[in-house]
C-alpha positions as CSV (number, residue, x, y, z in Angstrom):
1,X,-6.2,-22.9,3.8
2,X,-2.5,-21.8,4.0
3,X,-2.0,-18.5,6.3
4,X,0.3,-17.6,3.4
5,X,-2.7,-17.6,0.9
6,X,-5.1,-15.7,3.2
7,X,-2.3,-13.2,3.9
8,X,-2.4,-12.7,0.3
9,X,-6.4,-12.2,-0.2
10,X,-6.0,-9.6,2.5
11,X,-3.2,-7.7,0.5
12,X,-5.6,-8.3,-2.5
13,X,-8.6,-7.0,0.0
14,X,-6.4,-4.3,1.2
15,X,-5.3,-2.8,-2.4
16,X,-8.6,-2.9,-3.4
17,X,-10.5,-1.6,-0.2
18,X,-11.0,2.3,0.1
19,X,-9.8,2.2,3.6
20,X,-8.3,0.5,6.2
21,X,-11.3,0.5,8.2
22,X,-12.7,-1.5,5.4
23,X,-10.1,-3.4,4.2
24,X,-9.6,-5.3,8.1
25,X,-13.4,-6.6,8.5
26,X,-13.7,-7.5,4.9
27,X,-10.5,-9.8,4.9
28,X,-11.8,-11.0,8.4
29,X,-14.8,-12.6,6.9
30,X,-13.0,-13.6,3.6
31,X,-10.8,-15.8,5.9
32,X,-13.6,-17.8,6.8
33,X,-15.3,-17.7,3.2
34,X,-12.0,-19.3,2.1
35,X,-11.7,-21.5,4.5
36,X,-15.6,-23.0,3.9
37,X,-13.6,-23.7,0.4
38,X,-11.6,-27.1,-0.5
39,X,-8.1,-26.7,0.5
40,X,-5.3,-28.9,1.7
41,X,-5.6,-30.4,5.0
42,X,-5.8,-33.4,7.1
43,X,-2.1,-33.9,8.4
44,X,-1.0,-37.1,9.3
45,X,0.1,-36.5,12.5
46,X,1.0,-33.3,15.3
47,X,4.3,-33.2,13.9
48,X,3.4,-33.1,9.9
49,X,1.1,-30.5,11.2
50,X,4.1,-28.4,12.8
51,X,6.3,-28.6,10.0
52,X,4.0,-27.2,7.6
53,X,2.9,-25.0,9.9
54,X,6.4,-23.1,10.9
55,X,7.3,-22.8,7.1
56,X,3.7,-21.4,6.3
57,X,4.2,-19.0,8.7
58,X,7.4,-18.2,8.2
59,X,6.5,-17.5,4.5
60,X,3.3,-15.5,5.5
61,X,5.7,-13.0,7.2
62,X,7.8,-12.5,4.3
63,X,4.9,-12.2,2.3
64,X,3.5,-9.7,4.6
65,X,7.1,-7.7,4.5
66,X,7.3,-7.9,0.4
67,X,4.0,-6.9,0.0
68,X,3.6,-4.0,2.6
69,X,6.9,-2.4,0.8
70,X,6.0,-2.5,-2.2
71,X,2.7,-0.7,-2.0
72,X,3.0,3.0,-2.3
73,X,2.9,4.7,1.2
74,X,-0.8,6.2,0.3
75,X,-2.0,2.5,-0.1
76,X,0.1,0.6,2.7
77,X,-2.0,1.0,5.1
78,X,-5.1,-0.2,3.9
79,X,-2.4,-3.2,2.3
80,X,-1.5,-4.1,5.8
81,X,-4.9,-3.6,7.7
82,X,-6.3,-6.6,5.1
83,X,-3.6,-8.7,5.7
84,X,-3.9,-8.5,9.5
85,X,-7.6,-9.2,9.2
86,X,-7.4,-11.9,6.8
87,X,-4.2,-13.9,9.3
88,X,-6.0,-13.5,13.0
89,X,-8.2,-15.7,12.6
90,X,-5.7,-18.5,12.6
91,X,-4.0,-17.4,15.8
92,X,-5.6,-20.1,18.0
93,X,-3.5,-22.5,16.2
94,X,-0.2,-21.0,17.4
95,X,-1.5,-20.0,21.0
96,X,-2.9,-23.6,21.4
97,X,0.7,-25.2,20.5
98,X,2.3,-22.6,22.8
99,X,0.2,-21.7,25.3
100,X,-2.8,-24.3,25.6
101,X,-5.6,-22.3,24.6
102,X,-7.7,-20.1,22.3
103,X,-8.1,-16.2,22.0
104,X,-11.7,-16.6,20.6
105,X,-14.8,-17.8,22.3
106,X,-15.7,-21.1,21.8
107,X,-18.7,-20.5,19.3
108,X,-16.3,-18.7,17.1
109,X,-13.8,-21.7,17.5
110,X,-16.3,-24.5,17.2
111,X,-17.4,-22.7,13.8
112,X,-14.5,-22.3,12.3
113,X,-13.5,-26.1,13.1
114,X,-17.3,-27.2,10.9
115,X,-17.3,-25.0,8.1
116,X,-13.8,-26.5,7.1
117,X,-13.1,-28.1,3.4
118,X,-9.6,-30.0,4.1
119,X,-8.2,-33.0,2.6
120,X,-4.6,-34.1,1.7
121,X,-3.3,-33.9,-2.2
122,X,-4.8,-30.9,-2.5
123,X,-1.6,-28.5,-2.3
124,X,-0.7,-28.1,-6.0
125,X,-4.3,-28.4,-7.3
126,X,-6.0,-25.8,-5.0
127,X,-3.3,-23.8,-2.5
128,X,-0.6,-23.0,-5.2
129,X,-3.5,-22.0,-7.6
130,X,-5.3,-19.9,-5.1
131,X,-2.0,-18.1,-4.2
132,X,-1.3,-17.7,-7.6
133,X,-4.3,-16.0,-8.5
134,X,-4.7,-14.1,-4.8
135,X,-0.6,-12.8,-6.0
136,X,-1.6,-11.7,-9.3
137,X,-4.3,-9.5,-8.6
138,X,-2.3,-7.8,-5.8
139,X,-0.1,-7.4,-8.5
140,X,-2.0,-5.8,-11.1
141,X,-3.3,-3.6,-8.2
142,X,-0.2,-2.5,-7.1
143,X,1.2,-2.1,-10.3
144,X,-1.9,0.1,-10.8
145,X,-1.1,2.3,-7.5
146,X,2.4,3.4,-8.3
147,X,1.2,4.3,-11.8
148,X,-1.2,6.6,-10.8
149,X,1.2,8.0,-8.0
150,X,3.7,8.4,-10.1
151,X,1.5,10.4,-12.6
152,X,0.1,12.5,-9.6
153,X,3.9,13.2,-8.2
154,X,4.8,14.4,-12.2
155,X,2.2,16.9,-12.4
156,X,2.4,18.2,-8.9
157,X,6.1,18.9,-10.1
158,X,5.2,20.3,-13.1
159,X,3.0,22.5,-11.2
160,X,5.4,23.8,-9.3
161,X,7.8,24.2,-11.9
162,X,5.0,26.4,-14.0
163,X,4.5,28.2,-10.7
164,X,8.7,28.6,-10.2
165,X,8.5,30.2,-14.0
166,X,6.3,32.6,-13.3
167,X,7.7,33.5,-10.5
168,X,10.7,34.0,-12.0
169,X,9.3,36.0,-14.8
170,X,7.4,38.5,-12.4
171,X,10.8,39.0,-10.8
172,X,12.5,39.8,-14.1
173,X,9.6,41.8,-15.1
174,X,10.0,43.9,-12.0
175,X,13.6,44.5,-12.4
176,X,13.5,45.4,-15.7
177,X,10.9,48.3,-14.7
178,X,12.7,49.3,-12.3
179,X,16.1,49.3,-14.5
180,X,14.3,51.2,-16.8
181,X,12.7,53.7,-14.2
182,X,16.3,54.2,-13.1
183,X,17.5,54.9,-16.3
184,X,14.8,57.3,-17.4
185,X,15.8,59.0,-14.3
186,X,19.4,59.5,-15.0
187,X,18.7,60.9,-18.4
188,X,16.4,63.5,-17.3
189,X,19.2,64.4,-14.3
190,X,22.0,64.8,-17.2
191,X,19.9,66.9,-19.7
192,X,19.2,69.1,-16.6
193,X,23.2,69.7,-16.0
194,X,23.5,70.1,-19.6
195,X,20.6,73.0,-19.4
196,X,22.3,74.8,-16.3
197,X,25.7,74.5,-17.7
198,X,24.7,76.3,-21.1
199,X,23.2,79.4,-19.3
200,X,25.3,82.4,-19.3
């Protein structure tokens, strides 16, 4: 399957997980799941394989920037965790074009080679569908997120403009009693003068 659609299962993974330590093994082992799918595949040569290969990437990146910045800061980093889980386990395809060699043992490799689904004329049917679908429920999810955040970021600040109020109020109440303490004061001082003055 396209790196671009299993980036997008793990930002689905990630939304939905209740952490990032959960989100990262769980899109791990939905890369494989996926791949034990029917998806495109089968180039017709090294460097079919390389052109599709460059732009998937390329468009798993972007898909990885769009998506991590648009998830509300509380919920990025499980977001990013999935989508990290859900890419690595492609990334003996670019170190074997580059380097000559695998970061996985060769069990894990030799697995991952069987349990694949591939054939050609599959891109429309299967990979634009899939990352249609894996899209739209990161989507809702998200959509879901900064909802609920922005509810939680309104009340805290109504909160604290209740709290500011009566703050306020106390303030006002005190300075009114003492205003008034003042007052009282002053009166009683004048009829006092008043008293000494009328003696004879």
């Amino acid at each position: 399957m396209l790196i671009t659609n299993h980036v997008l299962s793990g930002a689905l993974i990630g939304a939905a997980a209740s952490s990032p330590a959960a989100a990262l093994p769980l899109a791990a082992a939905s890369h494989f799941a996926l791949d034990a799918l029917p998806h495109w595949g089968k180039w017709l040569s090294k460097s079919h394989f390389l052109r599709v290969a460059v732009a998937d990437g390329l468009t798993g990146l972007a898909v990885m920037g769009a998506a991590a910045a648009v998830t509300p800061p509380a919920r990025r980093a499980a977001v990013v965790a999935g989508m990290l889980g859900a890419a690595v386990p492609d990334l003996d395809k670019p170190t074997r074009i580059f380097f000559g060699f695998s970061p996985f043992p060769r069990r894990v490799d030799e697995f991952h080679s069987r349990i694949q689904d591939e054939a050609p004329g599959r891109f429309y049917s299967h990979e634009v569908v899939a990352g249609a679908l894996f899209a739209a429920g990161f989507a809702a999810l998200t959509v879901a997120a900064r909802a609920k955040a922005g509810a939680q970021a309104r009340a805290q600040g109504a909160t604290g403009a209740a709290d500011a109020d009566r703050d306020d109020t106390g303030a006002d109440g005190a300075g009114g009693r003492a205003r008034a303490g003042l007052f009282a004061r002053s009166r009683a001082t004048t009829g006092l003068l008043a008293a000494m003055r009328e003696r004879p």
